[in-house]
C-alpha positions in Angstrom: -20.3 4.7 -11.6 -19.4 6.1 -14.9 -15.5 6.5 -16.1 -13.9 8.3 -18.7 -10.2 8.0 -19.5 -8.2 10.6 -20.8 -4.5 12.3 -21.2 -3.5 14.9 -18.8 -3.4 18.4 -19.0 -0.4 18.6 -17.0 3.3 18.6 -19.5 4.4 16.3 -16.8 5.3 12.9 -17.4 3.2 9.4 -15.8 0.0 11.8 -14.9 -2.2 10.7 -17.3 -5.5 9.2 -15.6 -9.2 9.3 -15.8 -12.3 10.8 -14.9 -15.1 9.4 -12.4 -18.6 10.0 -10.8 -19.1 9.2 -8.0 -22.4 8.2 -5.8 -23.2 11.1 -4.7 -22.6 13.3 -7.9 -19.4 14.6 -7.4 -16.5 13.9 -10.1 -13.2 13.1 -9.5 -10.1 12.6 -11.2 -7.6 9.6 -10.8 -4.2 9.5 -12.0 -0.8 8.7 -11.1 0.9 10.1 -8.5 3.6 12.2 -9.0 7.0 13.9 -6.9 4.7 16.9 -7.5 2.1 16.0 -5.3 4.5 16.5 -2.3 1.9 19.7 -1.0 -1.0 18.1 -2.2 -0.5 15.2 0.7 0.6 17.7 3.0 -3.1 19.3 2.7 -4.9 16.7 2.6 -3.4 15.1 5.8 -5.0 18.6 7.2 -8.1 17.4 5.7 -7.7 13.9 7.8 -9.7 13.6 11.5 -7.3 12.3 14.3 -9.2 9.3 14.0 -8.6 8.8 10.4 -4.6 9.8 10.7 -4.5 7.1 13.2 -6.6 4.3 11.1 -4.3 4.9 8.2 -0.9 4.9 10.0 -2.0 3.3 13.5 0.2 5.9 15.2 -0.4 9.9 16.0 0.7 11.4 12.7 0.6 15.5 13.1 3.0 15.9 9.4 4.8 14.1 7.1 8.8 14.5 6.9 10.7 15.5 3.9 11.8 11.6 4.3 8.5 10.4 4.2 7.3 12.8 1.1 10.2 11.2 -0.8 9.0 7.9 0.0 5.6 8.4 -0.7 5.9 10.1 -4.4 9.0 9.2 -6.1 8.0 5.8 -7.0 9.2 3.5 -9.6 5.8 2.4 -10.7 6.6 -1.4 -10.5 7.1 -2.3 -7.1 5.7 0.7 -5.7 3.2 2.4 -7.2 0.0 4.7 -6.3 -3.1 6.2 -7.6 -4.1 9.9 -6.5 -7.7 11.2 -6.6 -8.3 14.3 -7.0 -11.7 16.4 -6.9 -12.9 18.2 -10.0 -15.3 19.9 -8.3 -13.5 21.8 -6.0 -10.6 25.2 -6.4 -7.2 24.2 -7.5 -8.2 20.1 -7.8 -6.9 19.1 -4.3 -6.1 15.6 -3.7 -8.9 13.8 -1.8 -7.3 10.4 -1.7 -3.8 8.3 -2.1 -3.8 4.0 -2.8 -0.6 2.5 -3.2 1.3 -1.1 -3.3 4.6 -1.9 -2.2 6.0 -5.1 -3.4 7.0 -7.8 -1.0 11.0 -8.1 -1.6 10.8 -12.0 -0.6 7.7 -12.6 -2.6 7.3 -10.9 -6.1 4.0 -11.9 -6.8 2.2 -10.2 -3.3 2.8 -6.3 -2.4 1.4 -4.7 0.8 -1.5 -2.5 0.0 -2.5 1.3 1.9 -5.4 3.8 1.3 -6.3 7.2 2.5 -9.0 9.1 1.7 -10.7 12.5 3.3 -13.0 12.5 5.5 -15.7 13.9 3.5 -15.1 11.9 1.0 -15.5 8.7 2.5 -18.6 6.7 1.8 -19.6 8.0 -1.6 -17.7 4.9 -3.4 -14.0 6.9 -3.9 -12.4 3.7 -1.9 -13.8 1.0 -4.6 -12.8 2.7 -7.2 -9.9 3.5 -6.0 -8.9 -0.1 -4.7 -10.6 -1.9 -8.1 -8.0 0.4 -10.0 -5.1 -0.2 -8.1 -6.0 -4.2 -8.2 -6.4 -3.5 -12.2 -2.5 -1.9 -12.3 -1.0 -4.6 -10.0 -2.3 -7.2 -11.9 -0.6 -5.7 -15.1 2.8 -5.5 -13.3 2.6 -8.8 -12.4 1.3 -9.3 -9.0 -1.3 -11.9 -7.7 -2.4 -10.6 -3.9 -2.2 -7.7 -2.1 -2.4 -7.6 1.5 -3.5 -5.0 3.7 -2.6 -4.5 7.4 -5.8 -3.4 9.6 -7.1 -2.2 13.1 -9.8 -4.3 13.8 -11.7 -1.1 14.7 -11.6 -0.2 10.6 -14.8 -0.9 10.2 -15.3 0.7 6.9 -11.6 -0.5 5.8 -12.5 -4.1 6.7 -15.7 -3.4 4.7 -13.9 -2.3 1.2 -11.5 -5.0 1.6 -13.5 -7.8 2.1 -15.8 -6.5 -0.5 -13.2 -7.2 -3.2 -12.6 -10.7 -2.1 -10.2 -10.5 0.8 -10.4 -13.1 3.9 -8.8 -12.0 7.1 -6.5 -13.3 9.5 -5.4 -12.2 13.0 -1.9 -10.1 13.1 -0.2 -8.4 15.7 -1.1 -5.7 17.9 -4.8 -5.7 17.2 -4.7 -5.6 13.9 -5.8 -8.0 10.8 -4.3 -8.8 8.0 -6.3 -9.0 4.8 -5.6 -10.6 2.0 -7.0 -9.7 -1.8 -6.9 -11.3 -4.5 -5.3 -9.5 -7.8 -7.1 -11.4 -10.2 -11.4 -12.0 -10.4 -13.9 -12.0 -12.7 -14.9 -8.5 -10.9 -11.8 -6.9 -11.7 -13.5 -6.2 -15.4 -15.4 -3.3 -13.5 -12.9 -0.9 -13.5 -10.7 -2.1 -16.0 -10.7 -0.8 -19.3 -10.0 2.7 -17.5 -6.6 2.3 -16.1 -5.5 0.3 -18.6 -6.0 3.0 -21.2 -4.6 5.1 -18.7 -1.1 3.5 -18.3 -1.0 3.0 -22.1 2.0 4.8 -23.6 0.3 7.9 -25.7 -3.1 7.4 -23.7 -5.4 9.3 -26.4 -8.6 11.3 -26.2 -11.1 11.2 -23.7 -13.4 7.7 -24.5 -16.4 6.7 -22.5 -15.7 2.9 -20.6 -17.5 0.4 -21.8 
């Protein structure tokens, strides 16, 4: 998977990100999220199957509250913070996929970690990068494990997870709880990308090493 950082286009602050291939050709962009991507996660819930809604917020989710948009894109960056993707490929550069941490108030070093990607673009490699670049930036503010909450019937979930070095546990209600660690000698995939990315006065597009 090839990566290119660079600044973004957009005059609004923390967007900066960087560009991606993915398996099956199509590019991508991911950056940070933003109090501007309130309609973008409106869409792309539409863009979620019932199934999916469900696996990322093991309830029936049919929209998001004003409450809920708040929450989910004014962050601080430091103990809750989130990646967007978005496509490059398609009108307007909707979002196709949202990872985020949320730092454990009794345990500063672990944060609890979520991921949602479209349907369409699910197995094509978006949730590895996605999850190696979110490990990259919790690692940088300090945090040693994430831990992700699970249906045991997330398969493909279970599958990313495990593939970065998580080990589960039974939790409650038929779920697992997975936990990652922050730091691995695997972690060097991803990471020259978002660091340049996060840098203050990111520069010119650069191909990763």
């Amino acid at each position: 998977m090839r990566t290119h950082t660079s600044t973004s286009r957009s005059s609004r602050p923390g967007t900066r990100g960087f560009e991606a291939e993915l398996r099956d050709g199509r590019r991508v962009r991911i950056r940070l999220i933003s109090p501007a991507d309130k309609s973008g996660l409106i869409a792309g819930l539409t863009r979620l199957s019932p199934r999916s809604r469900y696996l990322r917020f093991h309830r029936v989710v049919e929209r998001l509250s004003d409450d809920e948009l708040r929450y989910l894109t004014e962050l601080d960056m430091r103990n809750h913070f989130a990646w967007v993707a978005v496509s490059l490929d398609e009108p307007g550069q909707p979002g196709i996929g949202v990872i985020r941490y949320v730092r454990d108030a009794a345990d500063r070093r672990a944060a609890e970690v979520a991921i949602t990607i479209v349907d369409d673009y699910q197995g094509v490699g978006l949730g590895r990068l996605l999850l190696e670049t979110l490990l990259v930036s919790a690692m940088m503010n300090g945090i040693e494990r994430l831990r992700a909450i699970v249906l045991r019937e997330d398969e493909a979930a279970l599958r990313l997870f495990r593939s970065a070095g998580g080990r589960s546990s039974a939790g409650e209600d038929g779920t697992l709880v997975v936990d990652i660690p922050v730091s691995s000698p695997e972690r060097t995939l991803f990471a020259s990308a978002p660091q340049r990315a996060l840098e203050p006065g990111a520069g010119p597009r650069a191909s990763s090493p």
